[in-house]
C-alpha positions as CSV (number, residue, x, y, z in Angstrom):
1,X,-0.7,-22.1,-8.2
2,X,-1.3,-23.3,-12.1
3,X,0.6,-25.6,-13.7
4,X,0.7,-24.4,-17.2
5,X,2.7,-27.7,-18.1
6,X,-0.6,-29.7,-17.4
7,X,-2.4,-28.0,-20.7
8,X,0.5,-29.5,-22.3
9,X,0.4,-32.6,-20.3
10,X,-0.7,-34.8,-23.2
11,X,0.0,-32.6,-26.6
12,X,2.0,-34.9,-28.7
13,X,-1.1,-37.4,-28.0
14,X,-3.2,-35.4,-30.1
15,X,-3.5,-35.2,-34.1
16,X,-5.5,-34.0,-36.9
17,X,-7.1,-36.2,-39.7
18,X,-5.6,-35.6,-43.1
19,X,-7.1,-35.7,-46.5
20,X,-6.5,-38.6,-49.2
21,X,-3.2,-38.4,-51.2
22,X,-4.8,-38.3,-54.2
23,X,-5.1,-34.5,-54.7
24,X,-3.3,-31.9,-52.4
25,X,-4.4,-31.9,-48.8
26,X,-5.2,-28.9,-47.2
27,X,-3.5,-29.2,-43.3
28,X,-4.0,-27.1,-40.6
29,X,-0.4,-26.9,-38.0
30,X,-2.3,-27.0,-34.3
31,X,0.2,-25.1,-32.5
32,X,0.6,-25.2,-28.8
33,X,1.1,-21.5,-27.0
34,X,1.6,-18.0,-29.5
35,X,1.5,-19.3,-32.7
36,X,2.0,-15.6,-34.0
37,X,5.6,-15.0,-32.1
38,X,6.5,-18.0,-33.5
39,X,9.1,-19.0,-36.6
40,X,7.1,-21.3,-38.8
41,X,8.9,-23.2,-42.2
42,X,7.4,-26.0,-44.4
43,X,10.6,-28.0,-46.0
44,X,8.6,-29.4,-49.4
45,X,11.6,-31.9,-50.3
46,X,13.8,-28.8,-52.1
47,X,13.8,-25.8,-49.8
48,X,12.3,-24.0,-46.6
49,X,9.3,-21.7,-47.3
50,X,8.5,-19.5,-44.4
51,X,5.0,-19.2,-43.4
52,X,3.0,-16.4,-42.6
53,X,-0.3,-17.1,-40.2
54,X,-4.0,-16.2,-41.3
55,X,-6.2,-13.2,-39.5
56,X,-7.1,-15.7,-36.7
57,X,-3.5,-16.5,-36.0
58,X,-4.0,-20.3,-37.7
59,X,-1.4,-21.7,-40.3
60,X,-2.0,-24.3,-43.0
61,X,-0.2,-26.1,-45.8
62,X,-1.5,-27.5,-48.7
63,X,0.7,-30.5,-50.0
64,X,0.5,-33.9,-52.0
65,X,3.8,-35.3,-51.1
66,X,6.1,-35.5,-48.1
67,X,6.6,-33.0,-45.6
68,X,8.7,-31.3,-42.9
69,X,7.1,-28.1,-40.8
70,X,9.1,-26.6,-38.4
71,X,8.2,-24.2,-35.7
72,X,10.9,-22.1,-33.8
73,X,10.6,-19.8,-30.6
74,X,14.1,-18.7,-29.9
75,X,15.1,-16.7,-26.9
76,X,19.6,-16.4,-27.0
77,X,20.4,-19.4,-25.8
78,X,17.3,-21.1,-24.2
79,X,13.7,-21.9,-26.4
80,X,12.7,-24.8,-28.5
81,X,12.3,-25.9,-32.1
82,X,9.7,-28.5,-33.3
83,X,9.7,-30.4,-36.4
84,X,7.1,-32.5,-38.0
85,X,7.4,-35.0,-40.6
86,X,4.5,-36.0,-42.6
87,X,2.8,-37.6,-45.9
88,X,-0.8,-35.4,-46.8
89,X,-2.8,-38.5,-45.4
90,X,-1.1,-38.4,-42.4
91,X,-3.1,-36.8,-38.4
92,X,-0.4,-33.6,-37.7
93,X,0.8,-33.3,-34.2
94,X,0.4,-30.4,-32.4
95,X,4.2,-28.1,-32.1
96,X,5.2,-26.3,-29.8
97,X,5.7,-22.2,-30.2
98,X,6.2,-19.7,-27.6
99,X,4.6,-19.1,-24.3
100,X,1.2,-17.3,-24.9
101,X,2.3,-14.4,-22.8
102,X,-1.4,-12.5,-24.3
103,X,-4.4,-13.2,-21.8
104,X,-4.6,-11.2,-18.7
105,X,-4.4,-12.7,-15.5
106,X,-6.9,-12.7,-12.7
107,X,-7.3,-14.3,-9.1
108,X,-9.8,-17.0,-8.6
109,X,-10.3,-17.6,-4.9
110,X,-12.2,-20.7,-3.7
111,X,-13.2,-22.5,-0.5
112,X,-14.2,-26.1,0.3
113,X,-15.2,-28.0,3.2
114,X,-13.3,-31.0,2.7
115,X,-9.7,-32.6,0.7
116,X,-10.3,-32.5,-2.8
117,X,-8.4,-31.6,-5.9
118,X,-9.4,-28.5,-7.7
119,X,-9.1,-27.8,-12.0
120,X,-10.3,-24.8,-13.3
121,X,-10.9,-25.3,-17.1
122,X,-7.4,-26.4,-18.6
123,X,-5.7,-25.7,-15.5
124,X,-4.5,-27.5,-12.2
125,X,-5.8,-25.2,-9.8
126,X,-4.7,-26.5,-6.5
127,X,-5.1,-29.8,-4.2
128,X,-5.7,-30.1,-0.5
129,X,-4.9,-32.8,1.7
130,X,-7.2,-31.2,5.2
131,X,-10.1,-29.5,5.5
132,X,-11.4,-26.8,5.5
133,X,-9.3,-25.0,3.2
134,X,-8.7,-22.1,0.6
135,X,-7.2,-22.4,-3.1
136,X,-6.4,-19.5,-4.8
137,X,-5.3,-19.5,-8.4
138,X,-4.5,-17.2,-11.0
139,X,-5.4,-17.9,-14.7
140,X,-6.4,-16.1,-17.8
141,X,-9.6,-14.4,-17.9
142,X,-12.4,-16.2,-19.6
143,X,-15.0,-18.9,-19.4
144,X,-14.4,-21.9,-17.4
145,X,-15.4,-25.4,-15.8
146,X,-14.6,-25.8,-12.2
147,X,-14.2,-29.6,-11.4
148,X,-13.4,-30.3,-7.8
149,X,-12.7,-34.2,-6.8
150,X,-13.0,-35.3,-3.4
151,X,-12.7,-38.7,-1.8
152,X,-16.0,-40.0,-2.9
153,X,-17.7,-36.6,-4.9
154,X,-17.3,-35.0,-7.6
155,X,-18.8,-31.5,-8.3
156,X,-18.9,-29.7,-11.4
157,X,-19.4,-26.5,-11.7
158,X,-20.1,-25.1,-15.7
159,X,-19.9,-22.2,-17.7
160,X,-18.3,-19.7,-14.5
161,X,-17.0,-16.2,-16.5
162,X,-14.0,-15.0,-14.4
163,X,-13.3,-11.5,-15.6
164,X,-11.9,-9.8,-12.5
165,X,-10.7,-11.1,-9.3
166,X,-13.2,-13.0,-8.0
167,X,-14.2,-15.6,-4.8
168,X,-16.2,-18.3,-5.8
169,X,-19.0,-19.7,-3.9
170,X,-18.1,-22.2,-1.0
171,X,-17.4,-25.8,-3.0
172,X,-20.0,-28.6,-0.8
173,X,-18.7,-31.8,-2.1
174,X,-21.8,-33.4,-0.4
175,X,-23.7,-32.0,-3.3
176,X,-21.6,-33.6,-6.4
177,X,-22.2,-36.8,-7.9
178,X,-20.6,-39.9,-6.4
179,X,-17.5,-41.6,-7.0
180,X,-17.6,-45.3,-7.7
181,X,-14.8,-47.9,-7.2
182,X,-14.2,-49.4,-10.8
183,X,-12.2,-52.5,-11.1
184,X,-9.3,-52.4,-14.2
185,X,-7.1,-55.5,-15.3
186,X,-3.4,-53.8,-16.9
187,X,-2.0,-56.4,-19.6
188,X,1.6,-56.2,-20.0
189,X,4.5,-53.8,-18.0
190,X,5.1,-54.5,-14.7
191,X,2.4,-55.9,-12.3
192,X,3.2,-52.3,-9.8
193,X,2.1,-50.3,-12.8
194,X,0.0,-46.6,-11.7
195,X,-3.4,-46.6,-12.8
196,X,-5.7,-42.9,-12.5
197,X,-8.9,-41.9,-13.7
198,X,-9.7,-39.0,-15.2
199,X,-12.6,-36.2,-16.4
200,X,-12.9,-33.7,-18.8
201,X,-16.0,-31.6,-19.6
202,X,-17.0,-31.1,-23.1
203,X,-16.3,-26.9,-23.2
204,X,-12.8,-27.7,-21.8
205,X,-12.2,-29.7,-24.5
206,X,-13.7,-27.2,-26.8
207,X,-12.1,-24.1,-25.6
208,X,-8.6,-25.2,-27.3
209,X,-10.7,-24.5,-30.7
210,X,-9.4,-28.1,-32.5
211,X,-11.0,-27.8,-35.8
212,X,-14.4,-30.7,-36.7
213,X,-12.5,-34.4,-37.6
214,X,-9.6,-34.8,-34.9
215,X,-9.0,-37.5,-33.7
216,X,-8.4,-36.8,-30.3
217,X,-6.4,-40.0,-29.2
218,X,-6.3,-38.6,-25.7
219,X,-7.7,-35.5,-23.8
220,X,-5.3,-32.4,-23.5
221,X,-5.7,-31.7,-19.8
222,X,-7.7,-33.9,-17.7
223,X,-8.9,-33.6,-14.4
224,X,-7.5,-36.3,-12.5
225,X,-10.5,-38.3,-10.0
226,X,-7.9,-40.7,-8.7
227,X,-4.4,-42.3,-8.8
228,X,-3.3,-45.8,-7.2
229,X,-1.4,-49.0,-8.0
230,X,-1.8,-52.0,-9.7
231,X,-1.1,-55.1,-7.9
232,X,-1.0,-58.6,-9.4
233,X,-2.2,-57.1,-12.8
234,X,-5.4,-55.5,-11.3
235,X,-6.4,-52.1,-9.1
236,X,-9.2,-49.7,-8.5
237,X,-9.5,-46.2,-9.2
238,X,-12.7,-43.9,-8.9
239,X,-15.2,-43.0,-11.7
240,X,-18.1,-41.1,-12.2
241,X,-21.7,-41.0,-14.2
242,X,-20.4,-39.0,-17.4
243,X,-22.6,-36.0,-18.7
244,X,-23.3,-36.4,-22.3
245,X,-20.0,-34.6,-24.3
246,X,-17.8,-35.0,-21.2
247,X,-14.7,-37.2,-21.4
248,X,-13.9,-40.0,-18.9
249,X,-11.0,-42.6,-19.0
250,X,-7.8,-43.8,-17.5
251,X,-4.3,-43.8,-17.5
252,X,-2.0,-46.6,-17.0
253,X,2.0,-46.5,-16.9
254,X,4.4,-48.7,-15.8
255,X,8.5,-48.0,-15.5
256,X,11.1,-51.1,-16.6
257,X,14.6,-49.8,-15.0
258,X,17.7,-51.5,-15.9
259,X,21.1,-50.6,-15.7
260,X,21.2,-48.5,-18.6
261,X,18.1,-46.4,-19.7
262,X,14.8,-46.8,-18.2
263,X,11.8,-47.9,-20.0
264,X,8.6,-46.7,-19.8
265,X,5.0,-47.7,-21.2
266,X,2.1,-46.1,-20.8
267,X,-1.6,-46.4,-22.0
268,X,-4.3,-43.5,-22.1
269,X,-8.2,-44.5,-22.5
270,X,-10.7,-41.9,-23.4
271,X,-13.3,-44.8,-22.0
272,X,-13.4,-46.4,-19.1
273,X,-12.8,-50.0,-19.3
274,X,-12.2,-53.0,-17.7
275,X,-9.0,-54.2,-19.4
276,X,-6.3,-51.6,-20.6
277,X,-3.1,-52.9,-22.6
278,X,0.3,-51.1,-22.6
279,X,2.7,-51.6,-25.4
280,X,6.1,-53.3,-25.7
281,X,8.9,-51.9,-24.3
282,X,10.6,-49.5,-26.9
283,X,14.6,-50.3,-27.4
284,X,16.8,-47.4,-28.4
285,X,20.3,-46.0,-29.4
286,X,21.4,-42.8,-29.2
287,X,23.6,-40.2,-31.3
288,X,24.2,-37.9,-28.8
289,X,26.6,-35.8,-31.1
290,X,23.3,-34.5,-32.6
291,X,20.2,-35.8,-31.8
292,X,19.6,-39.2,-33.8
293,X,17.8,-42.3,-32.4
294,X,17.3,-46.0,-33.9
295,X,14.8,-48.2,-32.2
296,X,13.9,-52.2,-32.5
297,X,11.3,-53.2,-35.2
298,X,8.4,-53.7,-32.8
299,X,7.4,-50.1,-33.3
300,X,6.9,-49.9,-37.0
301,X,3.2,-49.1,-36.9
302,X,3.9,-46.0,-34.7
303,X,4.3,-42.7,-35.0
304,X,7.9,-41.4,-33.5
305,X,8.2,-38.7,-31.0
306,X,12.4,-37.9,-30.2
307,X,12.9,-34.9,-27.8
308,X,16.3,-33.3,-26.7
309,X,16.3,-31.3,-23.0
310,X,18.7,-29.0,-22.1
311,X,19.1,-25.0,-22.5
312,X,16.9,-25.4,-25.6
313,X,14.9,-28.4,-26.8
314,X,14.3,-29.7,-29.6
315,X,11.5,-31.6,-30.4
316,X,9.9,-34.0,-33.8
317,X,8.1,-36.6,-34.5
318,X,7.7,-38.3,-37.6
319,X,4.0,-39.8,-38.5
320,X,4.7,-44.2,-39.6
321,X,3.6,-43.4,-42.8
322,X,6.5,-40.9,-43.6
323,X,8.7,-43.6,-41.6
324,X,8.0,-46.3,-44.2
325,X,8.4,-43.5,-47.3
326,X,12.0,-43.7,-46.3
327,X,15.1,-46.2,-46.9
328,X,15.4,-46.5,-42.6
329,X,12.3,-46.7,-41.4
330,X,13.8,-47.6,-37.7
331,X,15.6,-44.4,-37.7
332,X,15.3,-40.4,-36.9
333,X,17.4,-37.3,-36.8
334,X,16.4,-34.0,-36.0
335,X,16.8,-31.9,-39.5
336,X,19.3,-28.7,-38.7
337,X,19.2,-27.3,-42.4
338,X,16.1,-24.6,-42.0
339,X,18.4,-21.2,-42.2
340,X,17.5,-19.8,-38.5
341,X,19.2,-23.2,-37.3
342,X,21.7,-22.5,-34.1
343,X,24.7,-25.2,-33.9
344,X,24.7,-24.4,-29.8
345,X,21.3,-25.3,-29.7
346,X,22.4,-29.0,-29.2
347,X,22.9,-29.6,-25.7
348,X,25.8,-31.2,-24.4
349,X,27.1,-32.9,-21.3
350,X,25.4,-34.4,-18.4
351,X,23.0,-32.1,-18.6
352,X,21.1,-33.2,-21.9
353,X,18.7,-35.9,-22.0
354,X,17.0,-37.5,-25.5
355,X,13.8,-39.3,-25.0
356,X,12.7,-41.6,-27.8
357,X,8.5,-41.9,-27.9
358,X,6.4,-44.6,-30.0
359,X,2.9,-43.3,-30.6
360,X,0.5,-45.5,-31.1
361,X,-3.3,-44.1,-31.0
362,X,-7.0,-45.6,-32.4
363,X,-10.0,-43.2,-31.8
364,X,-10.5,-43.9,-28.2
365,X,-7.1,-45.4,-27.0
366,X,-3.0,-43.6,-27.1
367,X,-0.3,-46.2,-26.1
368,X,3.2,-44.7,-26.0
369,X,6.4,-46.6,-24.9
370,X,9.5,-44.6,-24.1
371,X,13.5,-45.1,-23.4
372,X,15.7,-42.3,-22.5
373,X,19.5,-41.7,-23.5
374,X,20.8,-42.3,-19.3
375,X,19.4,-43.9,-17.0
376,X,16.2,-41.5,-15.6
């Protein structure tokens, strides 16, 4: 079965280049799922403006000073709100609205002669661990890639328009490309940290329709070739000859637990190289009243990703350019004065978990560390 939460697997990763301060930026607000059953406000420093999507279903802003977005997809008690804070030079993350409940569904059925892991375009289409065997998968109709990963193969197959139900041809990992063992050093985290490599083709990427100058920072729903774990500061993980357009990288992240919360670093490569560093750890307090985080200094030249679980979540993150703009740079709260604003939409109890995120990204490399409110 899919996995929808892999297309959103790596979504606060990716952001959008802003315009110069100098003169009003235009910015486009990349939402994740319906962006047209969504609530959507811009907070300009005085009051929240509802906004109203174009004919393609896009939103956009145009700003020269400071600014909160906020994008709502209520359902009673259970949804989520996201909020973004920005300055008009600052990348925009991507929000979250509500679940594209629009495409049509359709059956993909597919057979291979050996274990291999299976995506279909954005989505985790199955794994198997013998052989011979069948996956079957329903997704959206449309155009895809099919990427199948084996042991030592990888076969792509490109440009497949699935329209009805449909059984693919038989999937002969003899024919695909091989699968090389590449040798990676990790610097920093702990010396079992997990290492995987991954693959994207270039009309995967493309089908999520990211407007010309993002800077992608990290794919949005890889195809994972392999997974193992470091040892001593080194491991191995398979990789492949790249078609021109594709992405290929790795992922490293390595867990810190304690007796309070646990920490946990990770590092996302959109090349494959031989030495990967993960960040510091990321200490953090907690409000859990509302949700409000502090963290250490260390993360002042990140961005700042703070999520609330429970019945509804709530999610923002602040770019480190608005962080400095303000008197506590080190500090967050989720802003509950937009008028559609619930007071039970804070969770409370056991239940309710706040993660704290530092996002630090160049054009090629993401490195986020995270802390949680209990221990995970």
């Amino acid at each position: 079965m899919i996995e929808t939460s892999d297309v959103m697997r790596h979504a606060l990763a990716l952001t959008l280049l802003g315009c110069g301060a100098s003169s009003p930026a235009t910015i486009h607000i990349p939402i994740v799922g319906d962006p047209t059953a969504a609530y959507v406000a811009l907070h300009d420093g005085h009051v929240w403006t509802p906004l109203r999507p174009d004919g393609r279903g896009s939103y956009e802003i145009s700003t020269d000073s400071d600014y909160e977005v906020v994008v709502i997809c209520a359902q009673g008690s259970s949804g989520q709100a996201s909020e973004a804070f920005g300055t008009p030079s600052d990348p925009l993350f991507p929000l979250f609205g509500c679940p594209d409940g629009r495409a049509d569904f359709v059956t993909v059925t597919a057979s291979l002669d050996e274990a291999a892991t299976v995506h279909l375009g954005p989505f985790f289409a199955g794994q198997g661990s013998s052989a011979p065997w069948v996956d079957t998968s329903s997704v959206p109709t449309g155009q895809y890639d099919l990427l199948a990963a084996g042991s030592d193969r990888l076969v792509i197959r490109r440009g497949l328009h699935v329209d009805t139900d449909e059984s693919l041809d038989a999937i002969d990992l003899s024919m695909g490309s091989p699968l090389t063992p590449t040798s990676v050093t990790v610097v920093g985290g702990a010396s079992d940290s997990v290492i995987s490599s991954f693959y994207e083709t270039k009309a995967t990427y493309d089908s999520f329709g990211i407007p010309d100058g993002v800077n992608a920072g990290v794919d949005i729903s890889p195809a994972f070739l392999s997974r193992g774990n470091t040892s001593g500061g080194s491991g191995t993980v398979l990789t492949a000859t790249s078609a021109s357009g594709d992405i290929q990288g790795l992922s490293v992240s390595a867990s810190s637990p304690t007796d309070g919360p646990t920490h946990f670093q990770d590092a996302t490569s959109l090349e494959v190289v031989a030495e990967i560093d993960l960040p510091e750890v990321l200490e953090a307090s907690f409000d859990e009243s509302v949700l409000s985080a502090s963290w250490n200094g260390g993360a002042l030249a990140a961005s700042i990703g703070l999520q609330r679980r429970g019945g509804f979540t709530l999610n923002l993150v602040a770019s480190a350019a608005w962080l400095s703009d303000h008197e506590t740079p080190t500090a967050l709260s989720f802003d509950s004065t937009f008028p559609e604003f619930g007071s039970a939409w804070y969770c409370q109890g056991s239940g309710c978990v706040d993660e704290l995120e530092a996002i630090e990204q160049s054009p090629t490399l993401t490195r986020t560390s995270k802390t949680f409110s209990s221990p995970q």
